[in-house]
C-alpha positions as CSV (number, residue, x, y, z in Angstrom):
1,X,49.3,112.0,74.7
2,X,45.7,112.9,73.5
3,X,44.9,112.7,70.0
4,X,42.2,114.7,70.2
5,X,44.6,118.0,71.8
6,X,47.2,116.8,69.6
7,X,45.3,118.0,66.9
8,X,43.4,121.1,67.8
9,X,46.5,122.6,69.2
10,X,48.8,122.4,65.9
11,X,50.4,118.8,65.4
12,X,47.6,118.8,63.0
13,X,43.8,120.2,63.1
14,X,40.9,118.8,64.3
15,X,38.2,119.2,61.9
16,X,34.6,118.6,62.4
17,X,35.2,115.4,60.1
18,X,38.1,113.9,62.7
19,X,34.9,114.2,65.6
20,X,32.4,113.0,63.2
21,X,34.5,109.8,62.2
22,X,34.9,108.6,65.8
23,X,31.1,109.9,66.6
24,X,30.3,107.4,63.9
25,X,33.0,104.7,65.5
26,X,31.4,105.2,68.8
27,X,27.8,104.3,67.2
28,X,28.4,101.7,65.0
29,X,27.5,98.2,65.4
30,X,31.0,96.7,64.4
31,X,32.8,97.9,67.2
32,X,33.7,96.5,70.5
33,X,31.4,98.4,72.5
34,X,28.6,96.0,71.8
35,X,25.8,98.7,71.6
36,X,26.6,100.1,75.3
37,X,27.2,103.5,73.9
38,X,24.0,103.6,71.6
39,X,21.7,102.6,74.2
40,X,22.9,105.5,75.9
41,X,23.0,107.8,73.7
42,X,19.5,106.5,73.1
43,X,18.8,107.6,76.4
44,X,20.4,111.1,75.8
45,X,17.8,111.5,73.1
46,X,14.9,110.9,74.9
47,X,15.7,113.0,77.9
48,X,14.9,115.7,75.3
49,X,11.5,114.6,74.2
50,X,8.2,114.2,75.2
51,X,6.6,111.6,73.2
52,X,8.3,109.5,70.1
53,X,10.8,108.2,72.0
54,X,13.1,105.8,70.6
55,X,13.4,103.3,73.9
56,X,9.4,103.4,73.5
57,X,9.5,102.5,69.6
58,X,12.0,99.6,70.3
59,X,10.7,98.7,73.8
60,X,14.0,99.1,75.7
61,X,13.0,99.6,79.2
62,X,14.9,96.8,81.2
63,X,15.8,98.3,84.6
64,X,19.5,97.8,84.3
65,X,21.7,99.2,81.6
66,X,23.3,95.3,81.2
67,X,19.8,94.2,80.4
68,X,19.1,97.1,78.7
69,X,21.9,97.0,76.3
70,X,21.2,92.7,76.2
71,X,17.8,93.5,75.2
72,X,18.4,95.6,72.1
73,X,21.6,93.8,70.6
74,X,19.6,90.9,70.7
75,X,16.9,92.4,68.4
76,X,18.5,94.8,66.7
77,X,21.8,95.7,64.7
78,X,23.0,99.6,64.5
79,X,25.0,100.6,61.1
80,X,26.6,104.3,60.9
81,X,28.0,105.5,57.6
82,X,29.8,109.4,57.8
83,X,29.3,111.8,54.8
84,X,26.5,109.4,53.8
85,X,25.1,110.6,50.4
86,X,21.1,111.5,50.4
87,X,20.2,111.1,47.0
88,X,16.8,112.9,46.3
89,X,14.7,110.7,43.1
90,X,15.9,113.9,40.5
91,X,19.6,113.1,41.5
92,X,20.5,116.3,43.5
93,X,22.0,115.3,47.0
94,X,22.6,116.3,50.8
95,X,25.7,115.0,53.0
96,X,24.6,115.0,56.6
97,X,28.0,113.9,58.4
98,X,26.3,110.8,60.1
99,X,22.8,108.4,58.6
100,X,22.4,105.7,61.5
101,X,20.1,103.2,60.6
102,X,18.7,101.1,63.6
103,X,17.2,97.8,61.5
104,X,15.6,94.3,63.0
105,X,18.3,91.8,63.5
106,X,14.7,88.9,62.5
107,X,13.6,90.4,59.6
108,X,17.1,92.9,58.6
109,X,14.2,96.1,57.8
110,X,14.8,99.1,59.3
111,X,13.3,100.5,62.1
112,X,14.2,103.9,62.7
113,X,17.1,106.5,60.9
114,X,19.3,108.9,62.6
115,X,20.1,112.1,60.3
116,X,23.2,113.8,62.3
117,X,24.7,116.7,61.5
118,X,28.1,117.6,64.0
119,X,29.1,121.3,64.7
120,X,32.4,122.6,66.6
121,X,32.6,126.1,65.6
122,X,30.4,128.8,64.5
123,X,31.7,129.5,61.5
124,X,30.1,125.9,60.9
125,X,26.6,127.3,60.6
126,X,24.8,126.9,57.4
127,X,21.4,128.5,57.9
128,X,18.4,125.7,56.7
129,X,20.9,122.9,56.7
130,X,19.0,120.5,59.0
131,X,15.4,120.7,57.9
132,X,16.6,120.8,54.1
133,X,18.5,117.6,55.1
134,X,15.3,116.1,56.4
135,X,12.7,117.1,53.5
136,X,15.7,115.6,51.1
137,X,16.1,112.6,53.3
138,X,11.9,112.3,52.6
139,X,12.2,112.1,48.7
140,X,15.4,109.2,49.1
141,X,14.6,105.9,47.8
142,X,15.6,105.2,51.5
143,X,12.1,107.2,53.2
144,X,9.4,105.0,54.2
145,X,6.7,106.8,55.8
146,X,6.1,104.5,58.6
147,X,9.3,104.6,59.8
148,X,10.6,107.8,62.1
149,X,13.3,109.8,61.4
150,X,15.2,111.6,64.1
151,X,17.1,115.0,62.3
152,X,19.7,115.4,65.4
153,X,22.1,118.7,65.8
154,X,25.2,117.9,67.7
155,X,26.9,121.3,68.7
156,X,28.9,123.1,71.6
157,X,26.4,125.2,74.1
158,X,25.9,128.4,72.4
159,X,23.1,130.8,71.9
160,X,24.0,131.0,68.0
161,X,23.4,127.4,67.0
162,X,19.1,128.1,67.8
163,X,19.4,129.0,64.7
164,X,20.0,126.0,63.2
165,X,17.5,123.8,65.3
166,X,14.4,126.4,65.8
167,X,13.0,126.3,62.0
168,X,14.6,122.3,62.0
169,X,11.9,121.1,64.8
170,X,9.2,123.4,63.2
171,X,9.7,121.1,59.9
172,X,10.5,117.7,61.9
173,X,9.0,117.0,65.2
174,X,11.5,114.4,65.9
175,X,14.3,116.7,65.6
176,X,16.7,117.7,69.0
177,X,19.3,119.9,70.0
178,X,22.2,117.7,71.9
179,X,25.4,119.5,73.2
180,X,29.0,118.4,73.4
181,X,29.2,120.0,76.8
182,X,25.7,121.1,78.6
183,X,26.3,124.4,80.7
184,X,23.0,123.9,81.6
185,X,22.7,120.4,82.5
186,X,25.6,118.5,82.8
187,X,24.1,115.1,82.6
188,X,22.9,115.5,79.6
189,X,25.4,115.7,77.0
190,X,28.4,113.8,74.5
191,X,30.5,114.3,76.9
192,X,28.1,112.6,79.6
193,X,27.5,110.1,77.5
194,X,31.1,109.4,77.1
195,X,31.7,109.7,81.1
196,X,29.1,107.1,81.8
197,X,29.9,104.3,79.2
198,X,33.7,104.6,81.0
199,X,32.0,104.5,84.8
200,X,30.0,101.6,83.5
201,X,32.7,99.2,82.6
202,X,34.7,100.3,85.6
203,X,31.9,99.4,87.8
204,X,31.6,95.7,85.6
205,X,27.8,97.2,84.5
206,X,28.7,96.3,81.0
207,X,31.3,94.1,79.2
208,X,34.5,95.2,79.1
209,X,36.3,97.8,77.5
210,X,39.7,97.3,76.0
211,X,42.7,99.5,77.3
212,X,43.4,101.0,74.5
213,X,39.4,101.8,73.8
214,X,39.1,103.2,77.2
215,X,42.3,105.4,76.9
216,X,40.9,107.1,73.5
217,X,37.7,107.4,74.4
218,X,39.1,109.3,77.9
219,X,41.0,111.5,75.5
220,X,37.8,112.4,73.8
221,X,36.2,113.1,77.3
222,X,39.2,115.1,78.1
223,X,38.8,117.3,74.6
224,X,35.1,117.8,75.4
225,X,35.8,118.9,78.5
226,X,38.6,121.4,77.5
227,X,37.4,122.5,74.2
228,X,33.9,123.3,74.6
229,X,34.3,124.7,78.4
230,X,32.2,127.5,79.5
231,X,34.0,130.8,78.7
């Protein structure tokens, strides 16, 4: 059975919370995955940008994805939190649905933040939402000027959702557009992402996988796939 289906098709309903909450599983550095799908998402991320890259800022450039992921878990540690709480100094307040921080594993400061904001439908469009995250984000006790922040817009390929990221990368130059399914460019999307991490561990590339792990994270594949399908 897949969860994910299970959900969208009236056992239940899957929200853009329910993606966001295993988007943030996926990420984090407590789970089982040992930073295999962050390096390449990572990767994803930089395959849309020019300079300020983050496998330049962190010097991951290992030829294989093993070493690759060795390299950064050994210097650094990646903590997620969903519906995290941006608290600008006169109290008011943003909710992105993902803040990844990326901090030293030496010295525990951070090194680079991740403001993610998910979208599955259009009626999820909030106009402004992205770069008002970011200037908020900017005026947190969290901002330090030296450190980058990426402002990243997760939706399904559609000509609506320019919108959202246009006047966003006009505000932050580290900001990106990522799809759940590219129609465009199939390699370079969640669901990608998702395919590689499982073709990886089948191929021994990285540590293993559990079977349980592996069957949700097919099921997620499988949703992608169906759900966000050119029409």
């Amino acid at each position: 059975m897949n969860i994910f289906k299970a959900l969208s098709e009236g056992n239940g309903r899957i929200t853009e919370t329910n993606i966001t909450s295993f988007l943030n599983y996926l990420l984090d550095n407590s789970n089982e995955l040992n930073n295999s799908f962050f390096v390449l998402f990572m990767e994803l991320i930089d395959s849309h940008l020019e300079d300020n890259k983050l496998s330049d800022l962190l010097d991951i450039k290992q030829k294989s994805i093993r070493e690759r992921i060795r390299s950064f878990s050994s210097k650094y540690i990646v903590n997620s939190e969903p519906e995290y709480s941006i608290v600008e100094k006169n109290g008011t307040r943003q909710i992105p649905d993902i803040l990844t921080r990326v901090s030293s594993r030496k010295t525990e400061e951070d090194v680079a933040f991740l403001i993610i904001e998910n979208k599955i439908s259009r009626n999820d469009i909030t106009i402004g939402q992205i770069e008002i995250q970011y200037e908020y984000f900017t005026k947190s006790e969290d901002y330090n000027d030296g450190i980058p922040v990426y402002s990243i817009l997760i939706t399904p390929d559609e000509k609506p959702f320019e919108k959202l990221y246009l006047p966003a990368v006009n505000r932050n130059v580290r900001t990106l557009w990522l799809k759940w399914v590219n129609h465009t460019d199939n390699s370079k999307s969640i669901e990608a992402v998702s395919k590689k991490l499982i073709k990886y561990e089948q191929n021994a590339d990285i540590q293993p996988i559990t079977p349980n792990s592996q069957f949700i994270i097919k099921a997620f594949i499988d949703y992608l796939a169906t759900e966000f399908a050119l029409k």
